[in-house]
ROSE-4610 file (N, C-alpha, C; in Angstrom, 1 decimal, always signed):
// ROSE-4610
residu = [X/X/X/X/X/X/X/X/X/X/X/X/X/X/X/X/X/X/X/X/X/X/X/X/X/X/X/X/X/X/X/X/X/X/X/X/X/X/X/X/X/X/X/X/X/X/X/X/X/X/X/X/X/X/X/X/X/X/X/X/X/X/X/X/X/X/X/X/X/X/X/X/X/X/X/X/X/X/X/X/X/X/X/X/X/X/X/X/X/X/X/X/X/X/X/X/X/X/X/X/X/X/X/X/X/X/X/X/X/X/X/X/X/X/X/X/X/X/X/X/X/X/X/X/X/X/X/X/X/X/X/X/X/X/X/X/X/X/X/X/X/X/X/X/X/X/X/X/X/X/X/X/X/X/X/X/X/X/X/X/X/X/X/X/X/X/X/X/X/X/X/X/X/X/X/X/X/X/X/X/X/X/X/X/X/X/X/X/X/X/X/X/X/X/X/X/X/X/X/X/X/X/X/X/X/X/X]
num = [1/1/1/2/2/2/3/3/3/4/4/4/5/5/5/6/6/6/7/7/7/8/8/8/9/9/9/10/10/10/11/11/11/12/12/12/13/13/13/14/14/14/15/15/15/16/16/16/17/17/17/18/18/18/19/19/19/20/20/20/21/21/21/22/22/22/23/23/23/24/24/24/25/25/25/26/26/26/27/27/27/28/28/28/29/29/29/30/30/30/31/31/31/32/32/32/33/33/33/34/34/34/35/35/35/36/36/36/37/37/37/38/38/38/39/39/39/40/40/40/41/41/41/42/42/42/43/43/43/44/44/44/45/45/45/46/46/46/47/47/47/48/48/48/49/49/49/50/50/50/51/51/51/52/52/52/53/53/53/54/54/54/55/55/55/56/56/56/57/57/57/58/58/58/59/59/59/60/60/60/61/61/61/62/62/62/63/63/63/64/64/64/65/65/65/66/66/66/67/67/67/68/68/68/69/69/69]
x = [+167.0/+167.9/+169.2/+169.3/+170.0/+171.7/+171.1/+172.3/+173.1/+171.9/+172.2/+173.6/+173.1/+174.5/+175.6/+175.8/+176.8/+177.5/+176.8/+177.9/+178.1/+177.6/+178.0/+179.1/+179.0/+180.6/+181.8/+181.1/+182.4/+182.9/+182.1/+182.6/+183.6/+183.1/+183.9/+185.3/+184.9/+186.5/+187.4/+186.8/+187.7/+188.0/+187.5/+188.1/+189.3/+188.6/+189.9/+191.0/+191.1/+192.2/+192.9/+192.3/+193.1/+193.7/+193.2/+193.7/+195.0/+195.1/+195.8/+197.0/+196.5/+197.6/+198.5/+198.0/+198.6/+199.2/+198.8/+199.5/+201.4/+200.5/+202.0/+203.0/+202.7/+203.4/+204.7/+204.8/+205.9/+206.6/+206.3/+206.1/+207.4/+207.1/+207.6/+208.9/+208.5/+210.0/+210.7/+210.7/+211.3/+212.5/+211.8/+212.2/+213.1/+213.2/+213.5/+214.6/+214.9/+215.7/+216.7/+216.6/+217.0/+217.9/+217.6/+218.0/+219.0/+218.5/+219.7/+221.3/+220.9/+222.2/+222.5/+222.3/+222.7/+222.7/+222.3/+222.1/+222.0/+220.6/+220.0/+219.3/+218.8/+218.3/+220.3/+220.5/+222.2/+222.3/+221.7/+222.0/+221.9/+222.3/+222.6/+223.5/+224.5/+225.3/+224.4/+223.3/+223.2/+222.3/+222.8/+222.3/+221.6/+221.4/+220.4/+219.9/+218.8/+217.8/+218.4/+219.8/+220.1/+221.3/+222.4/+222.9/+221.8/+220.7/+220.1/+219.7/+219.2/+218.6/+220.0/+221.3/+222.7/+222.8/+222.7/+222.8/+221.8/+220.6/+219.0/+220.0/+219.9/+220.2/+221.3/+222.6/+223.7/+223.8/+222.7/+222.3/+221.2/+220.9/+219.8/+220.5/+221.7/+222.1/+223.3/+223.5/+224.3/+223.4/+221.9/+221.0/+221.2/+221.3/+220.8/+222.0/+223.8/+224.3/+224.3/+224.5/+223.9/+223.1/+222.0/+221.0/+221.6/+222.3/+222.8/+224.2/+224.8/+225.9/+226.0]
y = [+181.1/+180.6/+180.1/+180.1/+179.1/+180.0/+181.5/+182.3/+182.7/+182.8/+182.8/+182.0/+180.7/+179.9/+179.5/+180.0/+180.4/+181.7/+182.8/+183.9/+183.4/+182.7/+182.4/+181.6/+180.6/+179.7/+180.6/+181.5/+182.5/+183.3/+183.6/+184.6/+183.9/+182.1/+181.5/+181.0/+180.8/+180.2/+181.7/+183.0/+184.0/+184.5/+184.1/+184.1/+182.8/+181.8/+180.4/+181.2/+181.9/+182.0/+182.8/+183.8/+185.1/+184.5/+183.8/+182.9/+182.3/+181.4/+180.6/+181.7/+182.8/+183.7/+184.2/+184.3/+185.2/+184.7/+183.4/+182.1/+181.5/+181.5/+181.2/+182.0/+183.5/+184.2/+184.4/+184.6/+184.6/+183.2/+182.1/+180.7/+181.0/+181.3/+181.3/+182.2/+183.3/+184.2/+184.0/+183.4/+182.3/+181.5/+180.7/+179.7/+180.2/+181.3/+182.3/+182.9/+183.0/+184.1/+182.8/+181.2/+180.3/+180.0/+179.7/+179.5/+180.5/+181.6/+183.0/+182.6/+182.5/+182.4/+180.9/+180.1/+178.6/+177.8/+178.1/+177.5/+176.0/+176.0/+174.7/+174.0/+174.3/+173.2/+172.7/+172.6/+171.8/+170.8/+169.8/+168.1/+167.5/+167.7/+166.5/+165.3/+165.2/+164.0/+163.5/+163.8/+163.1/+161.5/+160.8/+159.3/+158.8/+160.0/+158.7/+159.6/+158.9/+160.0/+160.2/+159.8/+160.6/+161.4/+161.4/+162.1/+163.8/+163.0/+164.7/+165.5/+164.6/+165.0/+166.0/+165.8/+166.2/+167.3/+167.1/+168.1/+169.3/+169.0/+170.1/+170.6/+169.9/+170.7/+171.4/+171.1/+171.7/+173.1/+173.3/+174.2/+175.7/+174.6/+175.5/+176.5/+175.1/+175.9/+177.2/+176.9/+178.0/+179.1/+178.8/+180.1/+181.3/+180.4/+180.8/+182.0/+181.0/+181.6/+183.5/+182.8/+184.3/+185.3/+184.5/+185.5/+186.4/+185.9/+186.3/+187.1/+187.1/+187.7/+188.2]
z = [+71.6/+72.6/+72.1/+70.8/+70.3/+69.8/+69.8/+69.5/+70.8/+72.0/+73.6/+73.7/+73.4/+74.1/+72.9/+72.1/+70.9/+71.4/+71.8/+72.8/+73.8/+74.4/+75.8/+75.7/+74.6/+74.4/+73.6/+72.7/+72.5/+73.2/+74.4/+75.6/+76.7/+76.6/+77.4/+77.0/+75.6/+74.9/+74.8/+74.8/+74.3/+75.8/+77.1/+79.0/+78.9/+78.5/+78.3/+77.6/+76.5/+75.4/+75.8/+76.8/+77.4/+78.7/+79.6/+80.5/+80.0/+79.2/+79.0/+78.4/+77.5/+76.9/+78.5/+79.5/+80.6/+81.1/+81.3/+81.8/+81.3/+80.4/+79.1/+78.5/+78.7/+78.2/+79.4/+80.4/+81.1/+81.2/+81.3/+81.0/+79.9/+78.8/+77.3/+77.7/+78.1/+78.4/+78.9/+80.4/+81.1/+80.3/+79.4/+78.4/+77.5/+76.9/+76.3/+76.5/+77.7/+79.0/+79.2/+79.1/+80.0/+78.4/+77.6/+76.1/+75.6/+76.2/+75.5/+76.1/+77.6/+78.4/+78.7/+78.3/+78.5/+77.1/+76.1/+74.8/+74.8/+76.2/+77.1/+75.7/+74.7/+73.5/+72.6/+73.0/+72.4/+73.4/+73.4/+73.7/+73.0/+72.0/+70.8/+71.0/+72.0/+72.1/+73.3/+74.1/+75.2/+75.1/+75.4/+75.1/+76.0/+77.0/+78.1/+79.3/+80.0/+80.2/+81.9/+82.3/+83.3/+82.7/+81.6/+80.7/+80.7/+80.2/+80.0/+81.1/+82.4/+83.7/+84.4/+84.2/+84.2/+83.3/+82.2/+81.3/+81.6/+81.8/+81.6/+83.8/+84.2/+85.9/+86.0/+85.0/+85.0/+84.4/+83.5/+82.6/+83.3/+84.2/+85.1/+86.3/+87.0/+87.4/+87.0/+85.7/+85.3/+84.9/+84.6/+84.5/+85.4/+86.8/+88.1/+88.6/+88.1/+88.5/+87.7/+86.5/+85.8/+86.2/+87.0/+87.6/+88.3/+89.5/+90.8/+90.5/+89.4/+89.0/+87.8]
């Protein structure tokens, strides 16, 4: 019985791994896509956490306009 539920947990972690892979891969590109055209990771001067809330939404919406144009 004991090799039974050793496949059974490698069958479920390798449904979890592919799950999570299909989940996160668009997730990631997204992220990817958002960083090419906004060079959104450069807040190095922002000092405060409505500074970056400003900075991360200002950046989003310049994603967007990109999208649309």
């Amino acid at each position: 019985e004991e090799p039974i539920i050793t496949q059974r947990e490698k069958a479920g972690r390798d449904l979890f791994s592919t799950a999570v892979s299909k989940v996160r891969q668009p997730i990631e590109s997204f992220f990817n896509w958002l960083n090419e055209k906004t060079n959104i990771q450069r807040a190095m001067k922002v000092r405060s956490t409505s500074g970056l809330l400003v900075h991360t939404m200002g950046k989003i919406a310049i994603a967007f306009i990109y999208l649309i144009f």
